[in-house]
N, C-alpha and C positions, 0 to 999 in steps of 0.2 A: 504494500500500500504506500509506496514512496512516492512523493510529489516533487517535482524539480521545484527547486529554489532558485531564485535570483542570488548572487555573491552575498546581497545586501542584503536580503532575509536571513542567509544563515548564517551572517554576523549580528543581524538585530536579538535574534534569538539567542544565539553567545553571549552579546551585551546585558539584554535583557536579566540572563541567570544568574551573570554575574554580580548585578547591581542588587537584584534579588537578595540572593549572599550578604551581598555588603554592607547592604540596609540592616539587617537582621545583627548581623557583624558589630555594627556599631551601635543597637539599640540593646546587645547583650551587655557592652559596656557602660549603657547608661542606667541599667539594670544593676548593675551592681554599684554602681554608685550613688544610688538613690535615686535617681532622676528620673525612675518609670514610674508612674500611677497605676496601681495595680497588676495584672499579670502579664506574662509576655511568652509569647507560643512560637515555636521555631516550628520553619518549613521544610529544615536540612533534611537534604538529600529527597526532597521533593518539589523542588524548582519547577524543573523540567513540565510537570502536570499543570501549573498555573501559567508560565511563560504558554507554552506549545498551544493549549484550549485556550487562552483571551486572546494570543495572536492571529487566531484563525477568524476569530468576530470582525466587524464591518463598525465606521467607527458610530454608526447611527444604533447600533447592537444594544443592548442591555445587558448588565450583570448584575452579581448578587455575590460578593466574595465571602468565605469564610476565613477562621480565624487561621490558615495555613496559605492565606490564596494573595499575602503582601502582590508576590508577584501578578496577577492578574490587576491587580492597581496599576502598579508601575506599566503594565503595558498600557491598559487603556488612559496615561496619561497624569497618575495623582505622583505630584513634586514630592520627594522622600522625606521634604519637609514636614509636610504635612503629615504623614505618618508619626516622624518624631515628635512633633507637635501632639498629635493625639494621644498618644502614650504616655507625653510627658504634662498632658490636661494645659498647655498653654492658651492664654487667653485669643491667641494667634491660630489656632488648630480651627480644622473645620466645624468642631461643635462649641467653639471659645471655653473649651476648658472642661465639657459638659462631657460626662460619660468617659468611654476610655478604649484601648487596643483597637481596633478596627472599626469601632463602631460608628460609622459615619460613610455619607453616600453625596451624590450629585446629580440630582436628578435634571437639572439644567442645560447644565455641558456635555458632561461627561459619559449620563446615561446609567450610576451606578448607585443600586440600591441599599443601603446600608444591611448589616450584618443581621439576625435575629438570633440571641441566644438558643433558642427552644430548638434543639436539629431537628431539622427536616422540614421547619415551619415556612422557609424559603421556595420549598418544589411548589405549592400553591400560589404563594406571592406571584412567583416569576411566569408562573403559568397564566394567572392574571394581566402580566405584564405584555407576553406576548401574544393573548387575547386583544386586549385593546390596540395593538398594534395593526395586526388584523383588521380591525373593525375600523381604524383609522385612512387602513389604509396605506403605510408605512412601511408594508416586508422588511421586518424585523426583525431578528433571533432574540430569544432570552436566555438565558445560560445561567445556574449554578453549581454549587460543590456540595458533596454530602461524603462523609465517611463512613468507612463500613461499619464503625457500631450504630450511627445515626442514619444508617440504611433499617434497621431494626424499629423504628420509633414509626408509630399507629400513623403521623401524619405524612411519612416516605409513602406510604402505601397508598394514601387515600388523596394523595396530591397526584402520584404520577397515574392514578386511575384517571383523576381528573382530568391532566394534562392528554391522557389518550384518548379519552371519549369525544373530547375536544378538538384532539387533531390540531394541538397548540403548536405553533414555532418554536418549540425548546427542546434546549440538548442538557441535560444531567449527567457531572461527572463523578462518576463515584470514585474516590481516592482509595483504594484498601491499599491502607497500610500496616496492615498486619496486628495493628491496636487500636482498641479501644479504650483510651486510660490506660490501664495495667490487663486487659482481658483480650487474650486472642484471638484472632476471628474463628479458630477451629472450637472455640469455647462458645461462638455467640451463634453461628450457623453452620447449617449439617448440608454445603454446598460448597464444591471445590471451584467455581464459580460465580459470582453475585450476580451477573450481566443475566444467567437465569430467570433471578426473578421478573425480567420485563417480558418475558416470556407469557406472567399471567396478566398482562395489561392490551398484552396484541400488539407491541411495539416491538421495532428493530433495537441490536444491544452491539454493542464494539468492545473483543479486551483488548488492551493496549498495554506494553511495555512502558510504565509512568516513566522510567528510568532514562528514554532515548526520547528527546524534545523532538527529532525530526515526525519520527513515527506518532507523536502525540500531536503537531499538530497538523499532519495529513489525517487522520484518524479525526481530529475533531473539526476541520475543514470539511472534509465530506458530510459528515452529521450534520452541522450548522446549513452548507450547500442543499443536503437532502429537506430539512426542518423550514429551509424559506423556499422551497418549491412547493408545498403546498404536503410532505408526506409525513407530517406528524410528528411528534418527540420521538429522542433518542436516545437512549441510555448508555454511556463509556464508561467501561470497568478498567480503571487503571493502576496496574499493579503494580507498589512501590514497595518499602520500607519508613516510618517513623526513626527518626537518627537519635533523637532526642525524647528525653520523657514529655510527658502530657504540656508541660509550661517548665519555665524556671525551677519551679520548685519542685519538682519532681525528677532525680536521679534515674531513673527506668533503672534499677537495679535488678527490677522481675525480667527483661531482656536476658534472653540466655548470650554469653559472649561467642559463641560461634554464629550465633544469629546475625551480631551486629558486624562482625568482623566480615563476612559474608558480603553483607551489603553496602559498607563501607568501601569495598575495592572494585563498588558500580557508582560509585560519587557522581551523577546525570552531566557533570560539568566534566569532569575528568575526560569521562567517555566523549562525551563531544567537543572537547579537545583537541581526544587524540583525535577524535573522526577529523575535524577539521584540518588541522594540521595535513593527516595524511591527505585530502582531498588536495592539498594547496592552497585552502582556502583560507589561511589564517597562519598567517609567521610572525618572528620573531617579531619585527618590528610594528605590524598592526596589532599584534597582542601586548604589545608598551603602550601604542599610543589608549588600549584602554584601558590600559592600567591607570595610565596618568591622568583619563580622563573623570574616571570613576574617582582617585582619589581627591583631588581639584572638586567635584562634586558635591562629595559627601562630606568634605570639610568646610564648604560652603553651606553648604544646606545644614550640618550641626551646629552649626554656628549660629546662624538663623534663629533655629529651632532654641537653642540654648540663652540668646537675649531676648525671646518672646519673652514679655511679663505673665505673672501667672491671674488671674482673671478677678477680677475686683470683687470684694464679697454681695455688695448690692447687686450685682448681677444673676446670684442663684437662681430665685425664683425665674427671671426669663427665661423663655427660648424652653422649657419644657415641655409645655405640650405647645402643638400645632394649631392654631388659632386663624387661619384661613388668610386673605393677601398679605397679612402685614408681619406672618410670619415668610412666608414664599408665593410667586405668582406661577403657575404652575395651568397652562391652559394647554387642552387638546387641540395636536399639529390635523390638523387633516391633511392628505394626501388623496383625498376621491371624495368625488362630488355628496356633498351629505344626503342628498336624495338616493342616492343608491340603499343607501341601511334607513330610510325615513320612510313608511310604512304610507301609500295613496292615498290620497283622499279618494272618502266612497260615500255615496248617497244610501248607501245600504245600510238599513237599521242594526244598531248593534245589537239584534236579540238572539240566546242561545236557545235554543230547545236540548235539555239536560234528560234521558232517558231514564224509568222510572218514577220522577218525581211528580207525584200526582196522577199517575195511573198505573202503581202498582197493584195486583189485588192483594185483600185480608185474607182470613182466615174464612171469615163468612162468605166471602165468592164475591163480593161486588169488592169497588174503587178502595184503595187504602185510603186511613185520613190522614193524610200527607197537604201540608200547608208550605207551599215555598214558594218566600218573596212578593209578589202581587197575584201568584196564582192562586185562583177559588179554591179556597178549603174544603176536601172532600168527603163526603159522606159516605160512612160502610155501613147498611143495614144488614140488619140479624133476621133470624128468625123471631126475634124475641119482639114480635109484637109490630115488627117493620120500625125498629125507634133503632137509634142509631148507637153501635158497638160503644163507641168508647164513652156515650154518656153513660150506657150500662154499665160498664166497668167501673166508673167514677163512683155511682150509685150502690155499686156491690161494697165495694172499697168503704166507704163511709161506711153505711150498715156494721160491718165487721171489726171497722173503730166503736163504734157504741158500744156494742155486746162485749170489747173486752175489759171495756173501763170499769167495770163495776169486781168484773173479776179480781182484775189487779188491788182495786180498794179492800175489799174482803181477805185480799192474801194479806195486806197490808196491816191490817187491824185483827185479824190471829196472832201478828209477832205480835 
Protein backbone atom coordinates (compact mmCIF):
# COMPACT_ATOMS: atom_id res chain seq x y z
CA UNK A 1 0.00 0.00 0.00
CA UNK A 2 2.94 2.58 -0.61
CA UNK A 3 2.00 5.83 -2.05
CA UNK A 4 4.90 7.90 -3.85
CA UNK A 5 5.81 10.86 -2.06
CA UNK A 6 7.05 14.07 -3.34
CA UNK A 7 11.03 14.61 -1.70
CA UNK A 8 9.18 17.22 0.25
CA UNK A 9 6.56 15.00 1.91
CA UNK A 10 8.86 12.71 3.04
CA UNK A 11 10.88 15.23 4.64
CA UNK A 12 7.77 17.04 6.02
CA UNK A 13 6.82 13.86 7.78
CA UNK A 14 10.62 13.53 9.13
CA UNK A 15 10.35 17.11 10.27
CA UNK A 16 7.09 16.75 11.54
CA UNK A 17 8.20 13.44 14.06
CA UNK A 18 10.85 15.13 14.84
CA UNK A 19 9.41 18.31 16.25
CA UNK A 20 6.90 15.98 17.76
CA UNK A 21 9.85 14.42 19.88
CA UNK A 22 11.16 17.78 20.73
CA UNK A 23 8.17 19.27 21.89
CA UNK A 24 7.49 16.57 24.30
CA UNK A 25 11.56 16.66 24.90
CA UNK A 26 11.21 19.85 26.31
CA UNK A 27 7.96 19.84 28.16
CA UNK A 28 9.47 16.76 30.09
CA UNK A 29 11.97 19.21 31.24
CA UNK A 30 9.43 21.62 32.21
CA UNK A 31 7.82 18.90 34.10
CA UNK A 32 10.32 18.50 36.21
CA UNK A 33 10.86 21.68 37.02
CA UNK A 34 7.62 22.73 38.10
CA UNK A 35 6.51 24.49 35.26
CA UNK A 36 3.72 21.85 34.19
CA UNK A 37 0.06 22.29 35.52
CA UNK A 38 -0.88 19.03 36.19
CA UNK A 39 -0.07 15.98 34.18
CA UNK A 40 1.98 15.21 31.08
CA UNK A 41 1.58 12.08 28.75
CA UNK A 42 4.31 11.12 26.27
CA UNK A 43 3.71 9.82 22.67
CA UNK A 44 7.28 8.20 22.51
CA UNK A 45 7.74 5.89 20.15
CA UNK A 46 4.21 6.61 18.62
CA UNK A 47 4.99 9.65 16.60
CA UNK A 48 4.66 8.11 13.55
CA UNK A 49 0.52 7.23 14.16
CA UNK A 50 -0.35 11.02 14.74
CA UNK A 51 2.30 12.65 12.14
CA UNK A 52 1.25 9.85 9.13
CA UNK A 53 -3.01 10.11 9.93
CA UNK A 54 -3.24 14.33 10.35
CA UNK A 55 -0.85 14.53 7.38
CA UNK A 56 -3.19 12.63 5.04
CA UNK A 57 -6.21 15.28 6.06
CA UNK A 58 -7.19 18.29 3.80
CA UNK A 59 -6.56 21.56 5.51
CA UNK A 60 -10.53 22.36 5.42
CA UNK A 61 -10.56 18.53 7.46
CA UNK A 62 -11.45 18.27 11.08
CA UNK A 63 -9.82 16.61 14.06
CA UNK A 64 -10.20 15.62 17.60
CA UNK A 65 -6.75 14.95 19.11
CA UNK A 66 -6.06 12.90 22.20
CA UNK A 67 -3.85 13.14 24.88
CA UNK A 68 -0.89 11.16 22.67
CA UNK A 69 -2.00 12.87 19.20
CA UNK A 70 0.67 16.54 20.27
CA UNK A 71 1.74 15.48 16.85
CA UNK A 72 -1.40 15.71 14.84
CA UNK A 73 -1.44 19.43 16.40
CA UNK A 74 1.60 20.31 15.12
CA UNK A 75 0.65 19.17 11.78
CA UNK A 76 -2.57 20.79 11.38
CA UNK A 77 -0.80 23.84 12.21
CA UNK A 78 -0.85 24.74 16.56
CA UNK A 79 2.62 26.94 17.22
CA UNK A 80 4.58 24.49 20.08
CA UNK A 81 3.84 27.57 21.99
CA UNK A 82 0.87 27.11 22.59
CA UNK A 83 1.07 23.64 23.76
CA UNK A 84 3.63 24.91 26.30
CA UNK A 85 1.42 27.46 27.00
CA UNK A 86 -1.25 25.17 27.87
CA UNK A 87 0.48 22.92 30.09
CA UNK A 88 2.11 25.58 31.79
CA UNK A 89 -1.88 27.27 32.21
CA UNK A 90 -0.35 30.78 30.85
CA UNK A 91 -2.59 33.60 30.69
CA UNK A 92 -1.17 33.53 26.80
CA UNK A 93 -2.40 29.75 26.10
CA UNK A 94 -5.25 29.15 24.10
CA UNK A 95 -7.73 28.64 27.02
CA UNK A 96 -5.73 31.99 29.18
CA UNK A 97 -4.62 29.60 31.66
CA UNK A 98 -8.08 27.60 31.88
CA UNK A 99 -7.97 23.97 32.13
CA UNK A 100 -4.73 22.13 31.11
CA UNK A 101 -2.43 19.24 28.75
CA UNK A 102 -4.22 19.30 25.43
CA UNK A 103 -7.28 20.44 26.26
CA UNK A 104 -8.13 23.14 23.89
CA UNK A 105 -9.21 23.33 20.17
CA UNK A 106 -9.94 26.00 17.11
CA UNK A 107 -12.80 25.73 15.66
CA UNK A 108 -12.19 28.94 13.44
CA UNK A 109 -8.90 28.22 11.60
CA UNK A 110 -7.62 25.43 12.23
CA UNK A 111 -10.79 23.17 12.29
CA UNK A 112 -9.76 21.23 15.66
CA UNK A 113 -11.89 20.16 18.40
CA UNK A 114 -10.65 20.02 21.78
CA UNK A 115 -9.89 16.81 23.64
CA UNK A 116 -12.93 15.05 25.90
CA UNK A 117 -11.68 13.29 28.93
CA UNK A 118 -14.48 10.55 28.81
CA UNK A 119 -12.68 7.90 25.89
CA UNK A 120 -14.56 7.30 23.37
CA UNK A 121 -16.86 10.34 23.96
CA UNK A 122 -15.13 11.97 20.71
CA UNK A 123 -16.21 8.85 17.94
CA UNK A 124 -19.83 10.72 18.36
CA UNK A 125 -18.72 14.24 18.56
CA UNK A 126 -16.67 13.81 15.33
CA UNK A 127 -19.22 11.98 13.62
CA UNK A 128 -21.60 14.98 14.21
CA UNK A 129 -18.82 16.90 12.87
CA UNK A 130 -18.77 15.31 9.65
CA UNK A 131 -22.57 15.18 9.48
CA UNK A 132 -22.93 18.66 9.26
CA UNK A 133 -20.33 18.85 6.95
CA UNK A 134 -22.31 17.00 4.66
CA UNK A 135 -25.31 18.74 5.01
CA UNK A 136 -23.37 21.98 4.42
CA UNK A 137 -22.09 20.89 1.81
CA UNK A 138 -18.23 21.09 2.52
CA UNK A 139 -16.71 17.40 1.68
CA UNK A 140 -15.09 17.15 4.62
CA UNK A 141 -13.29 14.29 6.78
CA UNK A 142 -13.55 14.02 10.47
CA UNK A 143 -10.90 12.17 12.11
CA UNK A 144 -10.05 10.93 15.79
CA UNK A 145 -7.94 8.66 18.02
CA UNK A 146 -9.06 6.15 20.56
CA UNK A 147 -7.00 3.54 22.24
CA UNK A 148 -7.26 0.00 22.71
CA UNK A 149 -8.46 0.12 26.28
CA UNK A 150 -10.82 3.07 25.29
CA UNK A 151 -11.96 0.99 22.21
CA UNK A 152 -13.64 -1.12 25.21
CA UNK A 153 -15.96 2.00 26.61
CA UNK A 154 -20.10 1.43 25.85
CA UNK A 155 -19.68 4.84 23.87
CA UNK A 156 -16.77 3.34 21.10
CA UNK A 157 -19.58 1.13 20.39
CA UNK A 158 -22.56 3.17 20.03
CA UNK A 159 -20.64 6.07 18.38
CA UNK A 160 -19.03 4.14 15.57
CA UNK A 161 -22.67 2.32 15.12
CA UNK A 162 -23.68 5.74 14.66
CA UNK A 163 -21.13 6.94 12.43
CA UNK A 164 -22.15 3.73 10.07
CA UNK A 165 -25.71 3.86 9.92
CA UNK A 166 -24.90 7.25 8.95
CA UNK A 167 -22.52 6.67 6.28
CA UNK A 168 -20.43 9.73 8.16
CA UNK A 169 -17.10 11.06 6.54
CA UNK A 170 -14.95 9.76 9.40
CA UNK A 171 -11.89 7.73 9.69
CA UNK A 172 -11.20 6.29 13.52
CA UNK A 173 -7.69 5.44 14.54
CA UNK A 174 -7.39 3.12 16.88
CA UNK A 175 -3.77 3.29 18.43
CA UNK A 176 -3.17 -0.31 20.35
CA UNK A 177 -0.44 0.07 22.07
CA UNK A 178 -0.31 -2.73 23.94
CA UNK A 179 -1.64 -0.74 27.25
CA UNK A 180 -4.07 0.38 28.82
CA UNK A 181 -2.64 2.02 32.10
CA UNK A 182 -0.87 -0.94 33.50
CA UNK A 183 -3.52 -3.73 31.67
CA UNK A 184 -2.62 -5.58 28.45
CA UNK A 185 -4.71 -5.79 25.64
CA UNK A 186 -4.52 -9.65 25.94
CA UNK A 187 -6.19 -8.99 29.42
CA UNK A 188 -8.93 -6.55 28.07
CA UNK A 189 -9.99 -8.41 24.62
CA UNK A 190 -10.06 -12.09 23.55
CA UNK A 191 -9.17 -10.63 19.72
CA UNK A 192 -5.68 -10.82 18.00
CA UNK A 193 -7.05 -8.01 16.00
CA UNK A 194 -9.27 -4.85 17.04
CA UNK A 195 -9.82 -3.73 13.37
CA UNK A 196 -12.41 -6.86 13.80
CA UNK A 197 -14.72 -5.24 15.64
CA UNK A 198 -15.86 -2.99 12.78
CA UNK A 199 -16.73 -5.81 11.23
CA UNK A 200 -20.00 -5.78 13.54
CA UNK A 201 -20.96 -2.19 12.22
CA UNK A 202 -20.77 -3.18 8.37
CA UNK A 203 -17.65 -0.96 7.99
CA UNK A 204 -14.29 -1.26 6.14
CA UNK A 205 -11.18 -1.74 8.84
CA UNK A 206 -7.17 -1.18 7.93
CA UNK A 207 -4.15 -2.71 10.35
CA UNK A 208 -1.25 -0.69 9.97
CA UNK A 209 2.26 -0.80 11.02
CA UNK A 210 1.92 2.41 13.69
CA UNK A 211 5.79 2.18 13.76
CA UNK A 212 6.58 3.17 9.72
CA UNK A 213 4.98 6.84 9.17
CA UNK A 214 5.04 6.04 5.33
CA UNK A 215 2.66 3.13 5.56
CA UNK A 216 0.59 5.03 8.14
CA UNK A 217 -0.10 7.64 6.12
CA UNK A 218 -0.95 5.91 2.70
CA UNK A 219 -3.12 3.66 4.83
CA UNK A 220 -4.97 6.74 6.25
CA UNK A 221 -4.87 8.70 2.94
CA UNK A 222 -6.83 6.06 1.22
CA UNK A 223 -9.50 5.89 4.30
CA UNK A 224 -9.84 9.77 4.57
CA UNK A 225 -9.96 9.50 0.09
CA UNK A 226 -12.56 6.41 0.57
CA UNK A 227 -14.63 8.55 3.64
CA UNK A 228 -15.19 11.89 1.38
CA UNK A 229 -16.38 9.91 -1.67
CA UNK A 230 -19.22 9.35 -0.21
CA UNK A 231 -18.29 5.29 1.38
CA UNK A 232 -18.77 5.68 4.95
CA UNK A 233 -16.22 5.57 8.11
CA UNK A 234 -13.31 3.77 8.60
CA UNK A 235 -11.70 2.14 11.12
CA UNK A 236 -7.38 1.85 11.29
CA UNK A 237 -5.92 -0.45 13.76
CA UNK A 238 -2.50 0.66 14.36
CA UNK A 239 -0.17 -1.30 15.92
CA UNK A 240 2.47 0.22 18.09
CA UNK A 241 4.06 0.10 21.45
CA UNK A 242 3.56 2.73 24.72
CA UNK A 243 7.56 3.62 25.42
CA UNK A 244 6.53 5.26 28.58
CA UNK A 245 4.06 4.78 31.59
CA UNK A 246 0.43 6.17 31.57
CA UNK A 247 1.82 10.04 32.27
CA UNK A 248 4.86 11.22 34.25
CA UNK A 249 4.17 9.63 37.20
CA UNK A 250 3.92 6.47 36.37
CA UNK A 251 7.20 4.20 35.89
CA UNK A 252 5.53 1.28 33.68
CA UNK A 253 7.45 -0.92 35.96
CA UNK A 254 4.56 -3.68 35.02
CA UNK A 255 6.25 -3.51 31.33
CA UNK A 256 8.14 -6.68 31.10
CA UNK A 257 11.92 -5.60 29.87
CA UNK A 258 12.19 -7.63 26.89
CA UNK A 259 8.88 -6.17 25.88
CA UNK A 260 10.32 -2.65 25.95
CA UNK A 261 13.79 -3.45 24.73
CA UNK A 262 11.82 -5.12 21.62
CA UNK A 263 10.37 -2.06 20.73
CA UNK A 264 12.76 0.34 21.53
CA UNK A 265 15.18 -0.93 18.45
CA UNK A 266 11.72 0.12 16.16
CA UNK A 267 12.01 3.98 17.47
CA UNK A 268 9.32 5.17 14.14
CA UNK A 269 12.11 7.83 13.70
CA UNK A 270 15.12 5.76 13.65
CA UNK A 271 13.44 3.53 11.20
CA UNK A 272 12.72 6.27 8.96
CA UNK A 273 15.86 7.58 9.06
CA UNK A 274 17.45 4.82 8.10
CA UNK A 275 14.77 4.46 5.35
CA UNK A 276 15.42 7.94 4.29
CA UNK A 277 18.83 8.02 4.38
CA UNK A 278 19.16 4.93 2.31
CA UNK A 279 16.58 6.38 -0.40
CA UNK A 280 18.94 9.48 -0.74
CA UNK A 281 16.48 11.20 0.56
CA UNK A 282 17.83 12.99 3.53
CA UNK A 283 21.86 13.50 4.36
CA UNK A 284 24.05 14.68 6.34
CA UNK A 285 23.70 18.20 5.70
CA UNK A 286 19.65 18.52 5.28
CA UNK A 287 19.57 16.60 8.46
CA UNK A 288 21.78 19.65 10.22
CA UNK A 289 19.81 22.08 8.67
CA UNK A 290 16.92 20.45 10.88
CA UNK A 291 18.46 20.12 13.51
CA UNK A 292 19.21 23.80 13.68
CA UNK A 293 16.04 24.49 12.63
CA UNK A 294 14.19 22.69 15.35
CA UNK A 295 16.46 23.87 17.99
CA UNK A 296 16.27 27.95 16.82
CA UNK A 297 12.42 27.00 17.35
CA UNK A 298 11.84 25.49 20.24
CA UNK A 299 14.15 27.93 22.01
CA UNK A 300 12.13 30.42 20.76
CA UNK A 301 8.89 29.38 21.30
CA UNK A 302 10.05 28.23 25.20
CA UNK A 303 10.82 31.29 25.73
CA UNK A 304 7.74 32.70 24.70
CA UNK A 305 5.81 30.32 26.58
CA UNK A 306 8.16 30.95 29.63
CA UNK A 307 7.53 35.08 29.97
CA UNK A 308 3.62 34.42 29.36
CA UNK A 309 2.31 35.89 32.68
CA UNK A 310 0.24 33.49 34.54
CA UNK A 311 -3.49 34.71 34.32
CA UNK A 312 -4.92 37.31 36.73
CA UNK A 313 -7.19 35.86 39.58
CA UNK A 314 -10.21 38.07 38.56
CA UNK A 315 -10.36 36.32 35.42
CA UNK A 316 -11.47 32.80 36.98
CA UNK A 317 -14.81 32.98 36.77
CA UNK A 318 -14.78 33.95 32.74
CA UNK A 319 -14.58 32.03 29.73
CA UNK A 320 -16.16 28.84 31.57
CA UNK A 321 -18.92 28.06 30.16
CA UNK A 322 -19.81 29.03 26.42
CA UNK A 323 -22.28 31.90 26.42
CA UNK A 324 -23.05 32.37 22.69
CA UNK A 325 -21.27 35.51 20.31
CA UNK A 326 -19.56 37.14 22.98
CA UNK A 327 -17.96 34.04 23.82
CA UNK A 328 -17.04 32.87 19.83
CA UNK A 329 -18.99 33.76 16.46
CA UNK A 330 -19.14 30.44 15.10
CA UNK A 331 -21.74 30.52 11.81
CA UNK A 332 -22.41 27.68 9.39
CA UNK A 333 -20.02 27.92 5.90
CA UNK A 334 -22.50 26.76 3.24
CA UNK A 335 -21.11 25.36 0.38
CA UNK A 336 -24.66 24.35 -1.65
CA UNK A 337 -27.42 26.18 -2.31
CA UNK A 338 -29.63 25.90 1.20
CA UNK A 339 -32.70 24.89 -0.91
CA UNK A 340 -31.34 21.63 -1.77
CA UNK A 341 -31.61 20.37 2.32
CA UNK A 342 -34.98 23.11 2.75
CA UNK A 343 -37.93 20.94 2.58
CA UNK A 344 -40.90 22.78 -0.65
CA UNK A 345 -43.31 24.47 -0.05
CA UNK A 346 -46.76 22.52 -0.51
CA UNK A 347 -50.25 23.49 -0.42
CA UNK A 348 -50.93 20.12 1.00
CA UNK A 349 -52.59 19.83 4.30
CA UNK A 350 -50.30 18.67 6.98
CA UNK A 351 -52.79 15.83 8.09
CA UNK A 352 -51.40 12.38 9.02
CA UNK A 353 -53.95 9.48 9.01
CA UNK A 354 -52.18 7.32 12.13
CA UNK A 355 -53.41 3.50 11.65
CA UNK A 356 -55.40 2.01 14.49
CA UNK A 357 -56.35 5.18 16.25
CA UNK A 358 -59.98 5.40 16.49
CA UNK A 359 -60.90 2.27 14.64
CA UNK A 360 -59.49 -0.25 16.41
CA UNK A 361 -62.06 -2.81 17.69
CA UNK A 362 -62.84 -3.88 21.70
CA UNK A 363 -63.42 -6.64 23.09
CA UNK A 364 -67.23 -6.33 22.55
CA UNK A 365 -66.95 -6.30 18.43
CA UNK A 366 -67.67 -2.69 17.74
CA UNK A 367 -65.07 0.72 17.49
CA UNK A 368 -62.54 0.97 20.57
CA UNK A 369 -62.89 4.03 22.73
CA UNK A 370 -59.93 5.41 21.53
CA UNK A 371 -59.92 9.60 21.61
CA UNK A 372 -56.85 11.08 19.78
CA UNK A 373 -56.29 14.78 19.21
CA UNK A 374 -59.54 16.32 17.49
CA UNK A 375 -60.77 12.87 16.57
CA UNK A 376 -64.45 11.89 17.75
CA UNK A 377 -64.25 9.82 20.63
CA UNK A 378 -65.49 6.46 20.03
CA UNK A 379 -68.16 4.54 21.38
CA UNK A 380 -67.92 0.46 22.06
CA UNK A 381 -71.37 -0.84 22.85
CA UNK A 382 -71.92 -4.09 24.89
CA UNK A 383 -74.23 -6.30 25.14
CA UNK A 384 -75.20 -4.84 28.25
CA UNK A 385 -78.15 -3.08 27.52
CA UNK A 386 -76.52 -1.31 24.11
CA UNK A 387 -74.96 1.48 27.00
CA UNK A 388 -71.46 1.98 26.31
CA UNK A 389 -68.38 -0.59 27.66
CA UNK A 390 -66.20 1.79 29.51
CA UNK A 391 -69.13 3.74 31.27
CA UNK A 392 -69.80 0.06 32.41
CA UNK A 393 -66.71 -0.42 33.72
CA UNK A 394 -66.48 2.84 35.50
CA UNK A 395 -69.93 1.88 37.08
CA UNK A 396 -68.74 -1.63 38.01
CA UNK A 397 -65.58 -0.08 39.59
CA UNK A 398 -67.24 2.22 41.89
CA UNK A 399 -69.93 -0.34 43.20
CA UNK A 400 -66.95 -2.51 44.29
CA UNK A 401 -65.29 0.64 46.07
CA UNK A 402 -68.40 0.97 48.20
CA UNK A 403 -68.89 -2.64 49.25
CA UNK A 404 -65.27 -2.76 50.54
CA UNK A 405 -65.24 0.25 52.62
CA UNK A 406 -67.37 -0.95 55.38
CA UNK A 407 -65.22 -4.17 55.29
CA UNK A 408 -62.11 -2.59 55.92
CA UNK A 409 -63.85 -0.32 58.91
CA UNK A 410 -65.04 -3.55 60.66
CA UNK A 411 -61.54 -5.07 60.38
CA UNK A 412 -60.53 -1.99 61.67
CA UNK A 413 -62.54 -1.74 64.81
CA UNK A 414 -61.85 -5.63 65.87
CA UNK A 415 -58.03 -4.46 66.42
Amino acid sequence: MKKELTRQQYLDLYYYMRLNRAVEDTMVKLFRQNKIVGGLYSSLGQEAISVGSAYALEKKDWLAPMIRNIGALLVKGVPPRDIFMQHMAKYDSPTKGKDGTSHFGDLDNLHIVSPISMLGDLIPVMTGVAMAGRYLGQKIVAMTWIGDGGSSTGVFHEGLNFAATQKAPFVLILENNLWAYSTPVRKQVPLENLADRAKAYGIDSYIVDGNDVVAMYSTAKEAVNRARAGEGPILIEAKTFRRLGHAQHDPAEYVPKEMRAYWEARDPIALYEKYLTGEKLLDAKSKKEIDEKLDTLLAAEREFAENSPMPPAELAAEGVYCTGDDCHKIRAQWERPVAEVTPPKSSVEAVWTVPGFGSGKGSGGANAPIHFGDTPRAVEKSANGGKPAAKIAVKAAAKKTVKAAPARASRKARR
